[in-house]
C-alpha positions as CSV (number, residue, x, y, z in Angstrom):
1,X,118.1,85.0,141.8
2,X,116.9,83.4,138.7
3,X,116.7,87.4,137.3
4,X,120.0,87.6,137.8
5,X,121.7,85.1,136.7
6,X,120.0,85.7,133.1
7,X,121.2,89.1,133.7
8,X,124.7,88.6,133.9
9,X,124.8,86.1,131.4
10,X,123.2,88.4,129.1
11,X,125.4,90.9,129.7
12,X,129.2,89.9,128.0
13,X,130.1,91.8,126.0
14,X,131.4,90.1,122.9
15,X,128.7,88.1,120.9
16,X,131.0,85.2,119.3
17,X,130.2,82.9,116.3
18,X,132.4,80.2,117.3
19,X,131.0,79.5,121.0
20,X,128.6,77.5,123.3
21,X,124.8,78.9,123.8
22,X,124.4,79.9,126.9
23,X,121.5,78.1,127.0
24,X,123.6,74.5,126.7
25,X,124.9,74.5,130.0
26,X,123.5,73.2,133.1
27,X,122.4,75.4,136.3
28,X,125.7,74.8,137.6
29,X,127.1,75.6,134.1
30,X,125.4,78.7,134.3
31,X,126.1,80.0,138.0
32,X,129.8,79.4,136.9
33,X,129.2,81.5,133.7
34,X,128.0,83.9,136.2
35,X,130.5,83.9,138.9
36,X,133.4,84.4,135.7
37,X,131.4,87.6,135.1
38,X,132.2,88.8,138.2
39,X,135.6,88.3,138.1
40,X,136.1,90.2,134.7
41,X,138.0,93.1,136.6
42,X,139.3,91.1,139.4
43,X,142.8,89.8,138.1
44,X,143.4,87.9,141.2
45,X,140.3,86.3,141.7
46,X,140.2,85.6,138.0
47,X,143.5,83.5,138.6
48,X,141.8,81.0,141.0
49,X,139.0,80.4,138.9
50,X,141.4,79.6,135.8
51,X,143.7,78.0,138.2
52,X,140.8,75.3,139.0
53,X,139.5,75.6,135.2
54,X,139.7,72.4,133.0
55,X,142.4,73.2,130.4
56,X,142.2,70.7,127.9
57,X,145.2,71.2,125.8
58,X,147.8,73.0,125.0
59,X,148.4,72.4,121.3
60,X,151.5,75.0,120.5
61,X,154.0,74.4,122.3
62,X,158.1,74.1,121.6
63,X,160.0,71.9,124.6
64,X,162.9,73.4,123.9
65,X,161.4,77.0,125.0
66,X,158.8,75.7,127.2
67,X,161.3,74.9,130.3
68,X,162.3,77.3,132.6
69,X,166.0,78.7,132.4
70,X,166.0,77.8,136.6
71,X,165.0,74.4,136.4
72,X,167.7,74.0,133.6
73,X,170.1,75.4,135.6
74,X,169.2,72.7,137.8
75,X,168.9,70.1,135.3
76,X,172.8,71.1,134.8
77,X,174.1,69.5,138.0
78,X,174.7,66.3,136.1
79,X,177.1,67.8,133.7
80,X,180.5,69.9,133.2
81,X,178.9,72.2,130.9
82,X,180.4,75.7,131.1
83,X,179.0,79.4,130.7
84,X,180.5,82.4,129.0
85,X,179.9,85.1,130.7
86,X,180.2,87.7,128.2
87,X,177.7,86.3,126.0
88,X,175.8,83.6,128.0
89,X,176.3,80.5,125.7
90,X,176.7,77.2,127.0
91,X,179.9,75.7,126.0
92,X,181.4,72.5,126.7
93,X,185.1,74.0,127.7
94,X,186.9,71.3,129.2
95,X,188.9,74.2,131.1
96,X,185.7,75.5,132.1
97,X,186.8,77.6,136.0
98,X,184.6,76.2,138.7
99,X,182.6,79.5,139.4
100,X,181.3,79.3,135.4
101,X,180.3,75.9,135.3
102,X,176.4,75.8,135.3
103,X,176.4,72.9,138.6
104,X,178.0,76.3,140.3
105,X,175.9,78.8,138.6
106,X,173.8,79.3,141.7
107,X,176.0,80.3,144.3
108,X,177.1,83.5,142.3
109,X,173.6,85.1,142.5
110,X,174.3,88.1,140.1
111,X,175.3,85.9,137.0
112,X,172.5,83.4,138.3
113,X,170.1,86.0,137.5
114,X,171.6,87.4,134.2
115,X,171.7,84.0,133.1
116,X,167.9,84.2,133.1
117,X,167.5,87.3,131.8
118,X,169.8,86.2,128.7
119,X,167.7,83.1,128.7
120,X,164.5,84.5,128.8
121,X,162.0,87.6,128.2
122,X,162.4,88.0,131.7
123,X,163.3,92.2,132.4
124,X,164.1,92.6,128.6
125,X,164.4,95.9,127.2
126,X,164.4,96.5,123.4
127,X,167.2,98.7,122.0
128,X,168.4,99.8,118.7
129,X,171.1,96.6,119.0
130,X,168.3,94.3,120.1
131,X,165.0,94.1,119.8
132,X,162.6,91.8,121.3
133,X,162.5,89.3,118.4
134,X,166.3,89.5,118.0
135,X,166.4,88.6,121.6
136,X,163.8,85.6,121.3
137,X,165.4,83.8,118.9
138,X,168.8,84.2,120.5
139,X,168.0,82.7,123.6
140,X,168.1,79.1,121.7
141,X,171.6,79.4,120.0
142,X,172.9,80.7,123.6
143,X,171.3,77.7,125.7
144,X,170.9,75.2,123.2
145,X,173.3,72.7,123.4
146,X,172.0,72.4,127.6
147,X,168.8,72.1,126.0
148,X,169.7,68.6,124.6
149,X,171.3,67.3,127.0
150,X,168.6,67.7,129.7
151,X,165.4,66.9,127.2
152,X,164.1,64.4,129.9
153,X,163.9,66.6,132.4
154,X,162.6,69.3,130.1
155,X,159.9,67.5,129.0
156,X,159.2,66.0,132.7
157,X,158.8,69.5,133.6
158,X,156.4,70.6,131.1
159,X,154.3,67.3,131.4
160,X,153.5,67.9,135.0
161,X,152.9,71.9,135.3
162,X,150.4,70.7,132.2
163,X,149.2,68.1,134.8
164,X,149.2,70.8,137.4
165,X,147.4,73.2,135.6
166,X,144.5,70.7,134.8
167,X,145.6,69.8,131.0
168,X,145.1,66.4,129.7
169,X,146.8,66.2,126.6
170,X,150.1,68.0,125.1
171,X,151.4,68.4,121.9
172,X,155.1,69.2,122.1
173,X,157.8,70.2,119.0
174,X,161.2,68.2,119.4
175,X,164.1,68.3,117.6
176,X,165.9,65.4,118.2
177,X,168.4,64.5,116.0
178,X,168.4,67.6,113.9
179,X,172.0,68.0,112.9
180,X,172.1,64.3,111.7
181,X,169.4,65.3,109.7
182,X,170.5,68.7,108.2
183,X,174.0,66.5,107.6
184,X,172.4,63.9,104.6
185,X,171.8,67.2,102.8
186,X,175.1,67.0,102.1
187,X,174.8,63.9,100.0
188,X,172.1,65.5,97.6
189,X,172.1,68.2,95.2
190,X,169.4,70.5,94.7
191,X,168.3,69.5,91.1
192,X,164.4,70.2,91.5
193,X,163.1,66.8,91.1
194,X,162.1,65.6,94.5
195,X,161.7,61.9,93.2
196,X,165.0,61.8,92.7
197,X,166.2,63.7,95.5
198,X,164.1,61.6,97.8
199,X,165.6,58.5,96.3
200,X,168.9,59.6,97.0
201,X,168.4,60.2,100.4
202,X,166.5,56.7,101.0
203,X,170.0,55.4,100.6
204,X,171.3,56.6,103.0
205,X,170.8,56.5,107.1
206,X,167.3,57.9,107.3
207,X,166.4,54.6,109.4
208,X,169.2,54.8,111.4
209,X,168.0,58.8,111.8
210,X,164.4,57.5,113.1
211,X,165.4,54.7,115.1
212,X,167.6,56.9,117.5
213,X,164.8,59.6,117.6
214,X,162.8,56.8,118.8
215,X,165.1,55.7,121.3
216,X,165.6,59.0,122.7
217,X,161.8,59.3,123.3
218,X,161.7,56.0,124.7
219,X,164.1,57.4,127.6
220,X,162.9,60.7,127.6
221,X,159.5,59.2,128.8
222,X,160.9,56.4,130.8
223,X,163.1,58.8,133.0
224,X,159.3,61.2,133.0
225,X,157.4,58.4,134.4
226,X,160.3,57.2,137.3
227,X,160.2,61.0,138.0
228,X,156.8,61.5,138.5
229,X,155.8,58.1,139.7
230,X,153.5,57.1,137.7
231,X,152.2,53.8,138.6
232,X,152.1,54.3,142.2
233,X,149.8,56.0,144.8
234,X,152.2,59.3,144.8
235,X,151.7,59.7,141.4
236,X,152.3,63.2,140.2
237,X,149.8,65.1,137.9
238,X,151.9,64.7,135.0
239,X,150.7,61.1,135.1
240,X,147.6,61.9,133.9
241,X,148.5,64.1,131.0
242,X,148.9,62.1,127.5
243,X,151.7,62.9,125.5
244,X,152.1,63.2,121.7
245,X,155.1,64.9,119.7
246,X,155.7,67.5,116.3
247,X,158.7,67.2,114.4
248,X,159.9,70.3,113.5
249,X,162.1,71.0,110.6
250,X,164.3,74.0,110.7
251,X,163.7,76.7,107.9
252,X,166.0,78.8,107.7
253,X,168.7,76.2,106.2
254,X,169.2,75.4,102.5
255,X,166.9,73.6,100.5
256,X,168.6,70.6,100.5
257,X,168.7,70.4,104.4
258,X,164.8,71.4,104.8
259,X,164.1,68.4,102.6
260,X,166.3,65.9,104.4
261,X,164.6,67.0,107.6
262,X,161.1,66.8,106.1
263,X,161.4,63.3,104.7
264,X,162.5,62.7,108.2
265,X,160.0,63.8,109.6
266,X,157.6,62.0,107.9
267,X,159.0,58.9,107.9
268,X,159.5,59.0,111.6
269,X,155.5,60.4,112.2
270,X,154.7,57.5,109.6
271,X,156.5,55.2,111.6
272,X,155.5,56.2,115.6
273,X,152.1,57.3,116.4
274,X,153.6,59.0,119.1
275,X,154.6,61.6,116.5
276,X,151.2,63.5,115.4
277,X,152.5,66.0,113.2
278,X,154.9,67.9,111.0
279,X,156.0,71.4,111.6
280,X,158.0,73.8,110.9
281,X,160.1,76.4,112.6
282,X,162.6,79.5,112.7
283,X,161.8,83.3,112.2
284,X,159.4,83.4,109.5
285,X,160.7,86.8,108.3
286,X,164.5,85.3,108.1
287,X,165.9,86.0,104.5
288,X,166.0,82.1,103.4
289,X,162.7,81.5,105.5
290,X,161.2,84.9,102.8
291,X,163.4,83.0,99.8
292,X,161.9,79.9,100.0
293,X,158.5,79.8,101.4
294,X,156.8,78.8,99.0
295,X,159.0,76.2,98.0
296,X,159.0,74.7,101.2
297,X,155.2,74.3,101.1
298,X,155.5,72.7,98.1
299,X,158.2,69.9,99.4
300,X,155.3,69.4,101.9
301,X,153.1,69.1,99.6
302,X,155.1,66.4,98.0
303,X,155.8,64.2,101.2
304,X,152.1,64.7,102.1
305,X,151.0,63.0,99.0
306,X,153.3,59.8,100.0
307,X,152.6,60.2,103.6
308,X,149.0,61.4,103.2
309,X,148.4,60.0,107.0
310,X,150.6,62.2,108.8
311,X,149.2,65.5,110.1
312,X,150.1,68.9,109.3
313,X,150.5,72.2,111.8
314,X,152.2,75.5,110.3
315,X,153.7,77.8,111.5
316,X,152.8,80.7,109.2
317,X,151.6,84.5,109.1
318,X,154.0,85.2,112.2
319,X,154.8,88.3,111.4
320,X,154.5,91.9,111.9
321,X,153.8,95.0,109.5
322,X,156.9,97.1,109.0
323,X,158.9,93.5,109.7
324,X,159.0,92.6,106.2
325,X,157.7,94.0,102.7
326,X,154.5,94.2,102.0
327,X,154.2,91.5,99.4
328,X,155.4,88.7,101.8
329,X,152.5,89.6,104.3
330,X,150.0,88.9,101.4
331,X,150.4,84.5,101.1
332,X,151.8,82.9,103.6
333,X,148.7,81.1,105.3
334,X,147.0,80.3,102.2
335,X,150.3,79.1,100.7
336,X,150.4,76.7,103.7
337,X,146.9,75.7,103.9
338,X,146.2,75.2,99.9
339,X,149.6,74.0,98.9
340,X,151.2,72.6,102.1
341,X,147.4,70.8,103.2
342,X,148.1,72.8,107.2
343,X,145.5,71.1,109.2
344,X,146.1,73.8,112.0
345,X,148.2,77.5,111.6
346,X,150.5,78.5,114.3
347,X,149.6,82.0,114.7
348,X,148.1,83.1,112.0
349,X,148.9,87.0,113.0
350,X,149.1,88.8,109.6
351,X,146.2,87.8,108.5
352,X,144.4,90.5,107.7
353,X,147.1,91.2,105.3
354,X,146.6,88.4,103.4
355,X,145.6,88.4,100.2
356,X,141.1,88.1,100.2
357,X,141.6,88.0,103.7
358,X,137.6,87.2,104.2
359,X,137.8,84.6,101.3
360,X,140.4,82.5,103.4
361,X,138.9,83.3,106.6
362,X,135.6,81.5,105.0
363,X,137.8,78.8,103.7
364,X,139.2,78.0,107.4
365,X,135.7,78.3,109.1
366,X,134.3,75.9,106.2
367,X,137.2,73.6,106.5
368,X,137.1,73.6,110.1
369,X,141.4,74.9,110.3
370,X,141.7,75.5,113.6
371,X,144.5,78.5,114.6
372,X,146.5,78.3,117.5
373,X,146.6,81.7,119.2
374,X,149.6,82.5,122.0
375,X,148.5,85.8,123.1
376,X,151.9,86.6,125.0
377,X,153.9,85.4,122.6
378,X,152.3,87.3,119.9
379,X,152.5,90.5,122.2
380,X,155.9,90.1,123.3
381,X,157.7,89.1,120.1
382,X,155.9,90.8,117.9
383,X,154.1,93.6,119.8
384,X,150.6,92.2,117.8
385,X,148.4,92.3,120.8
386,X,144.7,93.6,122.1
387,X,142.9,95.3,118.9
388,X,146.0,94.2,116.8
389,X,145.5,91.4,117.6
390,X,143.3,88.8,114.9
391,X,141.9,87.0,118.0
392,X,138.3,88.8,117.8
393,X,138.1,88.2,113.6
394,X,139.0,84.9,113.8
395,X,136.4,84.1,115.8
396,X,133.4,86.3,114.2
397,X,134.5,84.3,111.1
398,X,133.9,81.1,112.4
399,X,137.6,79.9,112.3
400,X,138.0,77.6,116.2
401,X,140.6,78.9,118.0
402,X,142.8,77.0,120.6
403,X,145.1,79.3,123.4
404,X,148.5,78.1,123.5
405,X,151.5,78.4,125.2
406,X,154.1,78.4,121.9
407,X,157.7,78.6,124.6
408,X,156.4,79.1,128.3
409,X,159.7,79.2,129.8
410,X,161.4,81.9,127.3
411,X,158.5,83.7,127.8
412,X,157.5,83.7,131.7
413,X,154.1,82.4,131.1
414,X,151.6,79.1,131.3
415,X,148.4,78.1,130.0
416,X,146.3,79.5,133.2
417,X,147.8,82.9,132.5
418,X,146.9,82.7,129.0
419,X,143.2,82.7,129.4
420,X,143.9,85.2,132.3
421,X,145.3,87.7,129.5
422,X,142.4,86.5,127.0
423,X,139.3,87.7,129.6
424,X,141.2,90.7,131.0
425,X,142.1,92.0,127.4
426,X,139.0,91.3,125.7
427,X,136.3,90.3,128.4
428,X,135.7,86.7,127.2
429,X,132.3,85.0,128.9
430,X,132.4,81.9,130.2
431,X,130.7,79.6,127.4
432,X,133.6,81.5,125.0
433,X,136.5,80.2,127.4
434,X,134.9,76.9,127.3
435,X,134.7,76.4,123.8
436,X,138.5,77.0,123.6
437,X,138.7,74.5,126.2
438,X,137.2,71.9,123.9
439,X,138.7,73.0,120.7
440,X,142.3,71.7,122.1
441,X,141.0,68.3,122.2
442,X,138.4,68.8,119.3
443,X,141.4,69.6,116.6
444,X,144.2,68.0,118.5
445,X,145.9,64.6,116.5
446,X,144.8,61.6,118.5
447,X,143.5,59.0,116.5
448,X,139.9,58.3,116.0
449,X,136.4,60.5,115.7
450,X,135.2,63.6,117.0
451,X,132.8,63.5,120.3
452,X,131.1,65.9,118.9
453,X,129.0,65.5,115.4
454,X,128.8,69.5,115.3
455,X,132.1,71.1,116.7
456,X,130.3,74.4,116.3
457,X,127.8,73.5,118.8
458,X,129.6,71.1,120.8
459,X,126.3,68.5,119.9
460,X,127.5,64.6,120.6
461,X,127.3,61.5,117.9
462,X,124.5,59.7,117.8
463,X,126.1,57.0,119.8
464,X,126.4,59.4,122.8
465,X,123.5,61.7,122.0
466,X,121.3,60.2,125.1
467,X,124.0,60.0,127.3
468,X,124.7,63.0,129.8
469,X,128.0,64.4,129.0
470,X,130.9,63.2,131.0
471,X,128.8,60.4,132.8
472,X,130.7,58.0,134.9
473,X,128.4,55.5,133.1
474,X,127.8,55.7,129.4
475,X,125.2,54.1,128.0
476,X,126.7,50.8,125.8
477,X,126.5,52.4,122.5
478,X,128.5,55.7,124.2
479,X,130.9,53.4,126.0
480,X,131.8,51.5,122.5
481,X,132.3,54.5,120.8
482,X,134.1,56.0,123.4
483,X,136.5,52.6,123.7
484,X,137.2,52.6,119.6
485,X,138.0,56.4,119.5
486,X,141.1,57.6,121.9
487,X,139.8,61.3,120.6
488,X,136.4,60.9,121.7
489,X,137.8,59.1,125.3
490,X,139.7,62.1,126.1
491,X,136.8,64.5,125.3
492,X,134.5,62.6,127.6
493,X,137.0,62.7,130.2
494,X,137.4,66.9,129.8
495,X,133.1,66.8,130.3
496,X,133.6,64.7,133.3
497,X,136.2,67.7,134.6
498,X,133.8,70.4,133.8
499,X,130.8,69.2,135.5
500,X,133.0,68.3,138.7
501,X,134.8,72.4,138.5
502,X,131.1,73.6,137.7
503,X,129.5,72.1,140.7
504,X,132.6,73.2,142.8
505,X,132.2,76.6,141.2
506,X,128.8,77.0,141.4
507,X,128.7,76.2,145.1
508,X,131.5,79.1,145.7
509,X,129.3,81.5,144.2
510,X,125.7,80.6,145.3
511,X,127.7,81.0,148.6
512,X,128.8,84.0,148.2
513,X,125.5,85.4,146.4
514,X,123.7,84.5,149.7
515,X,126.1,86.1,151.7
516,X,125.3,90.0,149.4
């Protein structure tokens, strides 16, 4: 038995920098490691195993695109909102017909279902009048004023298929009260001098601006927990999952209005420790998005120097050769990790196109920025995907790497079938999968230190070096770390996860093993 067990795990077929020795994990850790290999060709089988996996986190993810066009169809029996038929917008026609009011939408099964389609990826077929980008991006502008109006039950829904899945934390990009945002750009001129820009727009409702985002999340997680019960014994797993938010500034807008929404931003993350990080959105090869890239970096620069507190994710390198020139492929990440101070990049795609690619790569692994990778996303928008994809160099350079979701809904997916897609396409062993496990909680933004002293090896602090990992009883040193550090808290409760889904594991498979 023992003979085989080293033989299996000897056997995957990627050797990885960025991983954990086989050698770290327990017996049970190791059967599991073995069971996973025999799955690698078995899509079906792989699915319950993932299904039953500890997912950590999912660390890229929009809630505007992460709900499913169904359940916001649903979500629409409280309103009057209407839907063209011609080009699938939501509109708020007073004189909406009953049979085109959203409420109705499901008892006329043909538009029901072309609603989703226009909604989503879902049966999409590139043309010469639409490709799949095109098509992406549209969805928003066609369902987006439903969008707002059903954010609580958008985000319930996201929260507890997290839960269901076996996540424990979620970061999630909002964009409440983006309009009134964009809108004080119209007090300010562009006049190059962010000082005075900035003091300009201090005098006006920027307060007012943060306060009603604040509100809105207040009720937007009220409504989550009545929903899911929290509190009581029929408790959904949503429950368990701990929220934090990204603002997300819109990019392809003037300068003026990218700058009212940053200093937004900030001040609302500066504000609300509910709100981890900055970000910023919009199709990165859009003209103005090209224009001023650069020049948006540097306006996060600036606010990160008077907000030097509030974290950074990017969006940046999301693009495709032959989508833009050549020249615009070469800077984008390093402009928005050495200029903008990006903590994490959004999927980092083109960067083998950048500019000393192996320099920056060496710059990321040494200054530990992780990258968010969303495999389908990155295949079905931008047709990136198995050897084109940077997924492999990312990690032979050392770089951690998180899977992510980026807009589940839109794109007919979820966390389980992202690592799914990442063992089937490139045959991933088990201690691999479980290092991108503990990434999402390793470089997510909750307050406090690192469980881990070494993120590379996954080796504890010294106050939790004795301790067994994920022990219902830390030793006193572990269990005051562990209370000052809500980080470390959530990492010790993704070990307790993996040695209870190990032990289950194991069991399945020794079972099995005996029965061959």
């Amino acid at each position: 038995m023992k003979k085989l067990l080293f033989a299996l795990l000897g056997a995957s077929t990627l050797c990885l920098t960025h991983t954990v020795k086989a050698d770290t994990l327990s017996g049970n850790g190791q059967a599991t490691a073995s069971y996973l290999q025999t799955l690698q060709h078995n899509p079906n089988g792989l699915l319950i195993f993932l299904q039953n996996m500890p997912k950590g986190a999912d660390l890229h993810n929009h809630r505007s695109g992460a709900a499913y066009a169904e359940n916001m169809i649903a979500a629409a029996a409280t309103t009057d909102m209407c839907l063209d038929p011609k080009t699938f917008t939501v509109t708020t026609d007073k004189n909406c017909p009953d049979n085109l009011k959203l409420k109705n939408l499901p008892q006329n099964s043909d538009l029901y279902n072309q609603t989703i389609n226009a909604w989503s990826l879902r049966d999409f077929v590139p043309s010469a009048q639409e490709s799949m980008l095109d098509h992406f991006f549209s969805v928003f502008l066609k369902y987006g004023d439903l969008s707002d109006a059903v954010r609580s039950q958008n985000l319930t829904e996201i929260v507890n298929r997290a839960g269901n899945q076996h996540e424990i934390y979620l970061e999630t990009m909002i964009t409440a009260e983006r309009n009134n945002a964009i809108a004080l750009a119209n007090n300010i001129t562009w006049n190059n001098n962010f000082d005075t820009m900035r003091q300009q727009l201090a005098n006006d409702n920027i307060n007012t601006i943060v306060s009603n985002i604040q509100t809105e999340l207040n009720d937007n997680e009220a409504y989550l927990k009545k929903t899911l019960q929290c509190g009581t014994t029929q408790a959904q797993p949503g429950c368990n999952v701990t929220v934090r938010y990204q603002y997300i500034p819109l990019r392809v807008v003037s300068p003026t209005a990218v700058f009212a929404q940053l200093m937004v931003g900030f001040e609302l993350a500066n504000k609300d420790p509910r709100v981890v990080a900055i970000n910023m959105v919009g199709p990165e090869d859009n003209y103005i998005s090209l224009r001023d890239y650069h020049l948006q970096m540097q306006m996060i620069d600036y606010f990160h120097k008077l907000y030097p507190n509030v974290h950074i994710d990017l969006h940046a390198g999301e693009l495709e050769f032959g989508s833009v020139t050549p020249a615009n492929m070469t800077f984008h990440i390093r402009d928005a990790i050495e200029t903008a101070h990006a903590q994490r990049i959004g999927h980092g795609t083109d960067i083998a196109y950048e500019n000393n690619p192996n320099q920056l790569l060496q710059e990321m692994a040494t200054k530990q920025i992780a990258v968010e990778i969303c495999l389908t996303s990155n295949a079905d928008i931008l047709n990136v995907k198995g050897k084109l994809s940077p997924l492999t160099l990312y990690l032979k350079s050392g770089v951690p790497v998180v899977l992510a979701t980026d807009d589940e809904g839109v794109l007919r997916t979820d966390l389980t079938h992202e690592f799914q897609r990442a063992i089937l396409t490139y045959q991933f062993d088990y201690p691999t999968m479980k290092a991108f496990v503990r990434n999402s909680l390793t470089y997510n933004f909750m307050p406090g230190q690192s469980l881990w002293s070494d993120p590379k090896e996954f080796s504890p602090v010294a106050a939790c070096a004795r301790d067994t990992l994920g022990g219902t009883k830390p030793s006193p040193n572990c269990a005051t770390f562990l209370k000052q550090n809500p980080k470390a808290q959530l990492q010790w409760q993704l070990e307790q996860q993996f040695t209870a889904f190990e032990k289950q594991t194991a069991a399945i498979y020794r079972a099995q093993t005996a029965l061959e």
